[in-house]
C-alpha positions in Angstrom: 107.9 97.5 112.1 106.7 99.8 109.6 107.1 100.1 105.6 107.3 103.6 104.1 108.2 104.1 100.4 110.4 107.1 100.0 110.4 109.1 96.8 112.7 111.8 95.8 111.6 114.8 93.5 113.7 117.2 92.0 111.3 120.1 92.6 107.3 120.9 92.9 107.3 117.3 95.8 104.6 119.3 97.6 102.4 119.6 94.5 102.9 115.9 93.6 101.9 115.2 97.1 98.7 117.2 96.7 97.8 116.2 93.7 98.5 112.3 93.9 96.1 112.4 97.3 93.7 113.7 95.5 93.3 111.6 93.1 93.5 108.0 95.5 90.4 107.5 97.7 91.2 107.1 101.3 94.7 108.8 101.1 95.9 112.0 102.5 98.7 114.5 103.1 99.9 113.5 107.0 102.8 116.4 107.3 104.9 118.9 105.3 107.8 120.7 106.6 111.2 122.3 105.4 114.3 121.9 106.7 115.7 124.9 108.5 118.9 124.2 108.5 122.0 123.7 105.5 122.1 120.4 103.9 124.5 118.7 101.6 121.4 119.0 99.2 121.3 122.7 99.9 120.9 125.9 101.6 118.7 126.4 104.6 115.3 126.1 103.7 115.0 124.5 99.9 114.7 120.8 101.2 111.1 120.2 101.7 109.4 116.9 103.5 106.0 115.2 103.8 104.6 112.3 104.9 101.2 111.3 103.2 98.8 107.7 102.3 97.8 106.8 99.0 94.9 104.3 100.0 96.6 101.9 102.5 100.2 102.8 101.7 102.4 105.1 103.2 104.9 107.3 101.6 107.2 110.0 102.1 108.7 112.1 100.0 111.4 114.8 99.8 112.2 117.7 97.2 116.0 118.4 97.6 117.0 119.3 94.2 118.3 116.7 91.3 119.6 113.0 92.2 118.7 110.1 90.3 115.2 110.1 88.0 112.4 107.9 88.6 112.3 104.6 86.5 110.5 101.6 86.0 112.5 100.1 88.8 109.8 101.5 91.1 106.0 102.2 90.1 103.0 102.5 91.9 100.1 100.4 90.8 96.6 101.2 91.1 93.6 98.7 91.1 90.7 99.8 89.7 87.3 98.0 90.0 85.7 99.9 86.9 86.4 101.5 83.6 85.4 105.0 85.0 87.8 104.7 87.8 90.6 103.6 85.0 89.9 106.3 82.9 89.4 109.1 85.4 93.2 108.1 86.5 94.8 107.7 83.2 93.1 110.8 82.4 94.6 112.9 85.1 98.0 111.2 85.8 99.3 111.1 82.2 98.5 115.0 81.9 102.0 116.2 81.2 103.8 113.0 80.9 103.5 110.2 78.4 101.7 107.1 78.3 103.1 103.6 77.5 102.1 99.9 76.8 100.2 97.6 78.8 98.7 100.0 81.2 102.0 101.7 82.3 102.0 105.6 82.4 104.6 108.3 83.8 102.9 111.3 85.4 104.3 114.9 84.8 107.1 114.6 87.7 108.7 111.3 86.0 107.1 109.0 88.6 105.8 105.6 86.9 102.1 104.2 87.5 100.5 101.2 86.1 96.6 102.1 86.2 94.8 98.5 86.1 91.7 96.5 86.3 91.2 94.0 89.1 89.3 91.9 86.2 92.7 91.9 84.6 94.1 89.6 87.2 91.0 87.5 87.2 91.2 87.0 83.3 95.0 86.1 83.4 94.5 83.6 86.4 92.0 81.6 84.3 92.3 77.7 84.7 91.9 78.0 80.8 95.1 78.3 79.0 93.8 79.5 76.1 91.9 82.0 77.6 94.3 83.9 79.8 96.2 83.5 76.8 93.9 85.6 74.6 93.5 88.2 77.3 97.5 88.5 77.7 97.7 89.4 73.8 95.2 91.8 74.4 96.1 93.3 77.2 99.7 93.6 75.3 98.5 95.5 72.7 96.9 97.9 74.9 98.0 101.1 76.4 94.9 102.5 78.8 93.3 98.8 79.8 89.8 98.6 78.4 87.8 96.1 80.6 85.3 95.3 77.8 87.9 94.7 75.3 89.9 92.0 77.9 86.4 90.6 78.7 85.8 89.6 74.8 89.3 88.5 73.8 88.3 85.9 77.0 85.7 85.0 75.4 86.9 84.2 72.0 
């Protein structure tokens, strides 16, 4: 079996497409196509397709005009290994959208991300109440995750 998120755009899928891959090491835009024939979405022609990897996941995604928004409901979630990788993303991603608390951010299209460090999840998982406690209360107050500050709320 395989597992492909879907995601529906309203209009500009193909520039999403484009610009998300660019962004994600090791992803890339498989297929893009339009459908030549009427749909309920619309006349021959405006529904657009494509098929493209963000790292190791798979997607595809269609432009075919308004349905339902992107929420929360559904995010994608980056792991980031340093602060330059965090802030390169959050940098580029929240261009034209808006940013939110705890590492969450929606891009210009709507779409949500959460842009995070893999030293978060280390922190949080600490056998020491107290600590992962003092990095959760950080990392609450925090909108773009700053690895240095999590490191010294661990420490005390």
């Amino acid at each position: 079996m395989k597992v492909t998120q879907h995601l529906w755009f309203e209009k500009d899928m193909e520039a999403a497409v484009r610009f998300y891959t660019s962004l994600i090491g090791g992803s890339s835009v498989e297929w893009v196509s339009t459908i030549p024939a009427d749909t309920p979405s619309g006349p021959a022609g405006s529904v657009k397709l494509a098929g493209f990897t963000l790292g190791d996941q798979r997607y595809m995604a269609i432009e075919a005009g308004p349905l339902d928004p992107f929420n929360h409901s559904f995010s994608i979630i980056v792991e980031c290994e340093t602060q330059g990788e965090i802030d390169r993303l959050w940098e580029a991603l929240q261009d034209g959208g808006s940013t939110e608390q705890c590492g969450w951010l929606r891009d210009r299209w709507g779409l949500s991300w959460q842009i995070t460090p893999k030293r978060l999840g280390e922190l949080m998982s600490d056998p020491d109440p107290a600590k992962a406690k003092r990095v959760t209360e950080a990392m609450l107050k925090m909108k773009k995750f700053d690895i240095a500050g999590l490191e010294a709320a661990a420490k005390g």
